[in-house]
N, CA, C and O atoms as CSV, one atom per row, in Angstrom:
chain,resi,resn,atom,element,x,y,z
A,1,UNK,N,N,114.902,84.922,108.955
A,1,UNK,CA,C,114.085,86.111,108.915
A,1,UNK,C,C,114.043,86.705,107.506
A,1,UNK,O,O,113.042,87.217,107.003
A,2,UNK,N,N,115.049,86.601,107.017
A,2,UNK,CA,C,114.969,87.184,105.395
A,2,UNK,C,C,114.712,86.484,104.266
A,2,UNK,O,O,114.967,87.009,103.182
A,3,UNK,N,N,114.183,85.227,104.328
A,3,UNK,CA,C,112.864,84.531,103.706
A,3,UNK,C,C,111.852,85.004,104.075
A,3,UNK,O,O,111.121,85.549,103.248
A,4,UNK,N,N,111.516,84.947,105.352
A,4,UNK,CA,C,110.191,85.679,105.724
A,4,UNK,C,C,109.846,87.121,104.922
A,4,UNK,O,O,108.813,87.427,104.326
A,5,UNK,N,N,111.082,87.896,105.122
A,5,UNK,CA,C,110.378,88.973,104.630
A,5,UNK,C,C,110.174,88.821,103.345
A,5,UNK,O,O,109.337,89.466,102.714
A,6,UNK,N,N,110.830,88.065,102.927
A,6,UNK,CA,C,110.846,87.904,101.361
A,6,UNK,C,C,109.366,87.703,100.611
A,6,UNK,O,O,108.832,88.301,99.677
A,7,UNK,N,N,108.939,86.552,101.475
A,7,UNK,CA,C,107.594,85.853,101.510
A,7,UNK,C,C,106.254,87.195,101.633
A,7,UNK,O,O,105.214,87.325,100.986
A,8,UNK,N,N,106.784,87.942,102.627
A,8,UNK,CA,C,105.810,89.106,102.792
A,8,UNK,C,C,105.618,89.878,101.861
A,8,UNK,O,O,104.541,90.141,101.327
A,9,UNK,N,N,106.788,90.335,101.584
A,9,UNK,CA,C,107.051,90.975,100.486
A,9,UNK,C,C,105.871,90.788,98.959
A,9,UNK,O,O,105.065,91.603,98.510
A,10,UNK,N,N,106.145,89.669,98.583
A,10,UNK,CA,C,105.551,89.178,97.665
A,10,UNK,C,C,104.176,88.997,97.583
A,10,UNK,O,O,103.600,89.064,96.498
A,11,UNK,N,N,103.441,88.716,98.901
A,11,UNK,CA,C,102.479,88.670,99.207
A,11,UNK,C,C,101.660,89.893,99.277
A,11,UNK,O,O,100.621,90.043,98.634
A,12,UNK,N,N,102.123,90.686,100.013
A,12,UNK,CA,C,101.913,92.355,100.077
A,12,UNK,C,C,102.152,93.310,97.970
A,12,UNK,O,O,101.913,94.506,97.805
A,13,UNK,N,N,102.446,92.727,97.237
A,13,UNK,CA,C,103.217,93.523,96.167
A,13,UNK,C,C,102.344,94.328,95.340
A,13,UNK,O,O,102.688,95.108,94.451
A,14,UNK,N,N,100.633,93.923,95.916
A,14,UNK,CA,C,99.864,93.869,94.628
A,14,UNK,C,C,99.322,95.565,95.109
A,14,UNK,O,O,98.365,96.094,94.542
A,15,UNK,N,N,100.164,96.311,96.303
A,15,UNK,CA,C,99.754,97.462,97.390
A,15,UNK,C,C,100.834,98.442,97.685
A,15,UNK,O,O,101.649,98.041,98.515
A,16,UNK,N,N,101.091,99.981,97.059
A,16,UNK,CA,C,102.343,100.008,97.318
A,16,UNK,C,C,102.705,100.573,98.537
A,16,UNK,O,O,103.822,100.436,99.036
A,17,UNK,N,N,101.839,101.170,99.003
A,17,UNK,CA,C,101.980,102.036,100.347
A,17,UNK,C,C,102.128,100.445,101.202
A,17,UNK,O,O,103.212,100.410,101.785
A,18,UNK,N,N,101.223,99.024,101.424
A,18,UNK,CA,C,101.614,98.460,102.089
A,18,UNK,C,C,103.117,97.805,102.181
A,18,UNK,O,O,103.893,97.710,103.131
A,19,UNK,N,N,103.227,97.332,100.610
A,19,UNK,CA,C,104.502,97.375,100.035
A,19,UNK,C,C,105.783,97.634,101.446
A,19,UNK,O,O,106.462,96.928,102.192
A,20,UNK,N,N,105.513,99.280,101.151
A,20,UNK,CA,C,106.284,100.365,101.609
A,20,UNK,C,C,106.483,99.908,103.242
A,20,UNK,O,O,107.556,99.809,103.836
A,21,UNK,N,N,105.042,99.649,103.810
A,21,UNK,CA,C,105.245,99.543,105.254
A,21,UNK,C,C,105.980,98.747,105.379
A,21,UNK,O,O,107.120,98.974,105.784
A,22,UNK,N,N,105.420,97.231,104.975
A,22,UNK,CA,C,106.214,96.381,105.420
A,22,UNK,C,C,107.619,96.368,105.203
A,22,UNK,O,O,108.343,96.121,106.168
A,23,UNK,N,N,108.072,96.574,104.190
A,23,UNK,CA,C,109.491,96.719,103.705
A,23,UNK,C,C,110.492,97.932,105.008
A,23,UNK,O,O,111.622,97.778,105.471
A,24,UNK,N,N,109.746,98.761,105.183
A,24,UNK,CA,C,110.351,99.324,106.003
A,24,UNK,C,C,110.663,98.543,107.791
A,24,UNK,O,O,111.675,98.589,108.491
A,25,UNK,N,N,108.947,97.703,108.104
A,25,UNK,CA,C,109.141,97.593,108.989
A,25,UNK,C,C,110.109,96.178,109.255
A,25,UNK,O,O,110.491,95.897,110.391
A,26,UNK,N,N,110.325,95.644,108.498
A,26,UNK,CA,C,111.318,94.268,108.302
A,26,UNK,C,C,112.576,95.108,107.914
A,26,UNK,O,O,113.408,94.796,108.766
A,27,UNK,N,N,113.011,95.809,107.258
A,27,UNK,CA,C,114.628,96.233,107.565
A,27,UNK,C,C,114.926,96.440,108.627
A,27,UNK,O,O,116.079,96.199,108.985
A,28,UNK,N,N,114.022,96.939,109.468
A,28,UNK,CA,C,114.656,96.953,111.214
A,28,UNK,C,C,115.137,96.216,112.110
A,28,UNK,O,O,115.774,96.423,113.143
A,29,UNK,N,N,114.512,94.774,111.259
A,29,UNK,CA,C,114.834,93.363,112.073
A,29,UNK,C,C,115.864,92.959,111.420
A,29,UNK,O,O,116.157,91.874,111.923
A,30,UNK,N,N,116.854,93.289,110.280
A,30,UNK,CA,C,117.505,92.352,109.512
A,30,UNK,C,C,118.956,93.377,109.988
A,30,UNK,O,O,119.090,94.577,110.225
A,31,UNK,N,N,120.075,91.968,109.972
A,31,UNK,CA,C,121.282,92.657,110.391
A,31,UNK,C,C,121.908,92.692,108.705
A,31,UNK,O,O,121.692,91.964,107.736
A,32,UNK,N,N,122.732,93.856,108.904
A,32,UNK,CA,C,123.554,94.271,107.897
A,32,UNK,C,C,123.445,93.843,106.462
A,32,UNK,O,O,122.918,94.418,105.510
A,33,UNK,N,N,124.168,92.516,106.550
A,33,UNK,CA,C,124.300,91.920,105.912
A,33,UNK,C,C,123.426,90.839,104.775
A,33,UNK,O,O,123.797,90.293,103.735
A,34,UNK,N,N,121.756,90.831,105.720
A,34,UNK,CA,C,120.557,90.292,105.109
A,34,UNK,C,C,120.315,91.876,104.209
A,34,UNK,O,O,120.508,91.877,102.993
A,35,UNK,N,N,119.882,93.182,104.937
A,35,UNK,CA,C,119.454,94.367,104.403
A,35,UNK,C,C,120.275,94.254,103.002
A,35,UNK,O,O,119.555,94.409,102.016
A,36,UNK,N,N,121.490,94.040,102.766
A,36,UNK,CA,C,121.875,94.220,101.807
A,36,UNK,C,C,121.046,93.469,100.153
A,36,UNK,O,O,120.534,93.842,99.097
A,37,UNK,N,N,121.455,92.003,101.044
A,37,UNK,CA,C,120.971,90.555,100.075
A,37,UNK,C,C,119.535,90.973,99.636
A,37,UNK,O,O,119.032,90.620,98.569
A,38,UNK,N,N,118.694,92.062,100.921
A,38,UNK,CA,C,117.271,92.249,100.459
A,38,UNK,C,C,116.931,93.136,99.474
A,38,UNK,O,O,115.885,93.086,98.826
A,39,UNK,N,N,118.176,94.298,99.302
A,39,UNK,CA,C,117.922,95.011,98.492
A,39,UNK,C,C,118.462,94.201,97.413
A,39,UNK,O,O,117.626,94.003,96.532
A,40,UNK,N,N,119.526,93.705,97.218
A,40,UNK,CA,C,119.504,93.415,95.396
A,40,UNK,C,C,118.111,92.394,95.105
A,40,UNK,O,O,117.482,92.436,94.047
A,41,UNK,N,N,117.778,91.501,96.232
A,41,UNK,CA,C,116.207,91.095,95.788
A,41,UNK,C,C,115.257,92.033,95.604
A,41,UNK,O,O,114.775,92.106,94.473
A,42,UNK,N,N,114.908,92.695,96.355
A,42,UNK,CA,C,113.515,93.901,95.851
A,42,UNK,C,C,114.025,94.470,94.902
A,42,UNK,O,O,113.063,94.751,94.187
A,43,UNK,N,N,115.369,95.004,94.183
A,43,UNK,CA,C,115.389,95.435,92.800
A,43,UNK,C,C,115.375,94.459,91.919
A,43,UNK,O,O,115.015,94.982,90.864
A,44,UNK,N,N,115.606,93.082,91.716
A,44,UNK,CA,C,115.709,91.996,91.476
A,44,UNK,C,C,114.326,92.107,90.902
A,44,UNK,O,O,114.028,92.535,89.788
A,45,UNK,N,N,113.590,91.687,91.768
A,45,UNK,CA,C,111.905,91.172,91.478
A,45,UNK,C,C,111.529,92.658,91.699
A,45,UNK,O,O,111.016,92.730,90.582
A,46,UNK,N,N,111.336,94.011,92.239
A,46,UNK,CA,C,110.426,94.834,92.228
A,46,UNK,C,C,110.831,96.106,91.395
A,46,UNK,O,O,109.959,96.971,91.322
A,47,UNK,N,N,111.785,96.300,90.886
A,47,UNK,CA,C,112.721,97.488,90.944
A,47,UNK,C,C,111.825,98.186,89.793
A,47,UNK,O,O,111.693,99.408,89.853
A,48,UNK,N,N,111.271,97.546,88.862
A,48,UNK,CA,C,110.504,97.972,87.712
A,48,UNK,C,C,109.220,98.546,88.491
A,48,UNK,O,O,108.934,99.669,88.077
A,49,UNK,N,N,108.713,98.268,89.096
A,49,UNK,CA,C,107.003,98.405,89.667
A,49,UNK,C,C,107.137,99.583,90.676
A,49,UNK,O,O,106.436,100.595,90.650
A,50,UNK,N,N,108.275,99.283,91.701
A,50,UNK,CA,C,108.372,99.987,92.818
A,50,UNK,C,C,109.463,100.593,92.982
A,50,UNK,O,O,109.856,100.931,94.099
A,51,UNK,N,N,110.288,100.879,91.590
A,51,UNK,CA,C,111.958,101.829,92.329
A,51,UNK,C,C,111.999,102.837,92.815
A,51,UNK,O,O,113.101,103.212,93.217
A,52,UNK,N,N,110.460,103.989,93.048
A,52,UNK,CA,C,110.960,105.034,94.062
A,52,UNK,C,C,110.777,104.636,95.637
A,52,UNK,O,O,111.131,105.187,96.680
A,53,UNK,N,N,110.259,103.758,95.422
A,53,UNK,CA,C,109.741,103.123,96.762
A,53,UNK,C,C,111.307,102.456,97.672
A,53,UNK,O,O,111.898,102.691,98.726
A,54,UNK,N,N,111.439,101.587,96.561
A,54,UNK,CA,C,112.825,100.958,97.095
A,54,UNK,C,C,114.029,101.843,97.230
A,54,UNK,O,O,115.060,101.532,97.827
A,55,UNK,N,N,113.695,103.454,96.356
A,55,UNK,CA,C,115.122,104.110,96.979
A,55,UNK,C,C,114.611,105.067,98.045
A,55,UNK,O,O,115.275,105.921,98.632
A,56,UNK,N,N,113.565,104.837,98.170
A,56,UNK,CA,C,113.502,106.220,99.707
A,56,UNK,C,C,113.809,104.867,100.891
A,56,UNK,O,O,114.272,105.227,101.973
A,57,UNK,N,N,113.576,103.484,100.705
A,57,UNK,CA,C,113.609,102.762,101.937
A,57,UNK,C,C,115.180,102.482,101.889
A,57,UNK,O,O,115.645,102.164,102.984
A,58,UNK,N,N,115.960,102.531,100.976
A,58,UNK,CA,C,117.208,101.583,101.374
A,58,UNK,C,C,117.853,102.614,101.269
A,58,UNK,O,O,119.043,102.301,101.233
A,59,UNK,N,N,117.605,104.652,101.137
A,59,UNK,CA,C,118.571,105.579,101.226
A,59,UNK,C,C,119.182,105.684,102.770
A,59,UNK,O,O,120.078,106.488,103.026
């Protein structure tokens, strides 16, 4: 599942409100331990473009 979102992610990036949705609505599916791995990826690859985005979703 956390390839997938990964995949979405990337696909979705060029949108930030969609961005936003999806990112939110895929942390709901991921246990603990993926949520984590996902955030150092979205700061990884997005953190420049989208870091208020990524800290209201992973606060």
């Amino acid at each position: 599942m956390l390839d997938y979102t990964k995949f979405i992610l990337e696909k979705v990036s060029f949108d930030q409100q969609l961005f936003e949705k999806e990112l939110l609505k895929h942390l709901g599916e991921l246990i603990i331990e993926e949520v984590q791995e996902l955030k150092n990826w979205c700061y990884e690859h997005f953190g420049q473009t989208y870091a208020p985005v990524l800290k209201r979703c992973f606060a």
